[in-house]
C-alpha positions in Angstrom: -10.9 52.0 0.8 -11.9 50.0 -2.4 -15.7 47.8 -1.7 -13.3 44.6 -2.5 -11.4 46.2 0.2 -14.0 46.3 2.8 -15.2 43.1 1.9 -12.1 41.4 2.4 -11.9 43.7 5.7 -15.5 42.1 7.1 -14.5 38.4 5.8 -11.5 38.5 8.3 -13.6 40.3 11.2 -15.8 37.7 10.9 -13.3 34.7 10.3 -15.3 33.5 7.2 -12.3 31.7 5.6 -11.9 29.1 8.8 -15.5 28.9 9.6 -16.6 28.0 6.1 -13.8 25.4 6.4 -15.4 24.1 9.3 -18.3 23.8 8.0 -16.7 22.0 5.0 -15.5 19.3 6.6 -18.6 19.3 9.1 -20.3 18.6 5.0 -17.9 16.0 4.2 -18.0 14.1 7.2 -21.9 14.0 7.3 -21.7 13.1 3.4 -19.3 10.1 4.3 -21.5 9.1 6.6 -24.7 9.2 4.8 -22.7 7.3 1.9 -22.0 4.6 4.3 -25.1 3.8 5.3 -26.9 4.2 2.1 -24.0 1.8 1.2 -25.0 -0.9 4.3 -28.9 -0.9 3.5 -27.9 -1.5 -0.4 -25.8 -4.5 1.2 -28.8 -5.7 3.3 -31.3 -5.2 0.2 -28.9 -6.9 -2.9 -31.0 -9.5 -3.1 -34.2 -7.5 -3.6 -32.8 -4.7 -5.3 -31.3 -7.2 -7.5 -34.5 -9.3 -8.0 -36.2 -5.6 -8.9 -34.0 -4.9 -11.9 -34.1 -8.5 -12.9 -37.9 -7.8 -13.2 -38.0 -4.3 -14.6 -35.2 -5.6 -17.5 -38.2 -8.7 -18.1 -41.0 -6.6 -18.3 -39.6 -3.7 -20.2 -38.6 -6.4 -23.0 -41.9 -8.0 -22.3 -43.7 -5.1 -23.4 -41.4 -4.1 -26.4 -41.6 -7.7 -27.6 -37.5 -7.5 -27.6 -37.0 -4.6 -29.5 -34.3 -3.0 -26.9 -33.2 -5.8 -25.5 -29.7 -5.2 -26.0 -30.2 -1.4 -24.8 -32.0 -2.9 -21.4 -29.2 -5.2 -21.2 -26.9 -2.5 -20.6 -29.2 -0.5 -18.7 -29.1 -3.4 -16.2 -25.5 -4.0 -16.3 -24.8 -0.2 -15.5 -27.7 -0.5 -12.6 -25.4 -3.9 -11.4 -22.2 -2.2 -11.2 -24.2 0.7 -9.2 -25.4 -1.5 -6.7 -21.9 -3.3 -6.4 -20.2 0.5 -6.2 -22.4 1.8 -3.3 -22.0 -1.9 -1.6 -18.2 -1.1 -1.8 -18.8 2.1 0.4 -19.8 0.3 3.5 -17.5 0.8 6.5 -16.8 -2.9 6.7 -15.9 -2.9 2.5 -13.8 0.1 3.0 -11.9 -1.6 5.9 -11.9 -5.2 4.6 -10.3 -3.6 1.4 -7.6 -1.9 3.4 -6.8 -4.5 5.4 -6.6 -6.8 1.8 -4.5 -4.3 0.4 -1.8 -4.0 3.5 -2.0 -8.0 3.2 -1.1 -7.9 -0.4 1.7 -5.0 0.2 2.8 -6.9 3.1 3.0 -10.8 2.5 5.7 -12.3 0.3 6.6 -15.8 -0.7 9.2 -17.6 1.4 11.6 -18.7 -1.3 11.4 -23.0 -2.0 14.3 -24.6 -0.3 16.8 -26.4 -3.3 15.8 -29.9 -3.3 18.8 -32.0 -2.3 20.3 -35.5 -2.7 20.0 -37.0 0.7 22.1 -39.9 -1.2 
């Protein structure tokens, strides 16, 4: 018997395959949750957060008189859309944008009556 062989013997002994599955999706699901709340305090904090790289974006220009202002603009925009992204992995955001979604899929227009001549 080949070593890859007996390796591949022990791996099923032990049941390797499903229990590192399990653990994978053990991984995920703690992951997912870790997302969502780091998500909900980003949610509870905008404001501050925001206020923060308002601040940083001032004083960095402050103190190069300008000279990167349009590289710190970015910088701050990118930060912005950060914040906005990890907002959008709260529970509630996930659901409220599922719900929108089956709304959108599911809600059509009832077609305008002709207009007639009641004459």
């Amino acid at each position: 018997m080949t070593f890859s062989e007996q390796i591949r013997q022990k791996s099923e002994e032990y049941d390797i395959p499903r229990k590192a599955h399990e653990l994978s999706e053990h991984v995920d699901a703690y992951v997912a949750q870790a997302v969502g709340k780091v998500g909900d305090l980003t949610h509870k904090n905008r404001g501050t957060i925001e206020g923060f790289l308002e601040k940083a974006a001032k004083t960095v220009n402050d103190k190069t008189e300008g000279k990167y202002a349009d590289k710190v603009a970015k910088a701050k925009d990118a930060a912005h859309k950060g914040v906005g992204k990890l907002v959008e992995q709260r529970p509630e955001a996930k659901h409220a944008a599922t719900t929108d979604q089956w709304r959108e899929a599911t809600t059509t227009e009832a077609p305008t009556p002709p207009e007639t001549d009641a004459g």
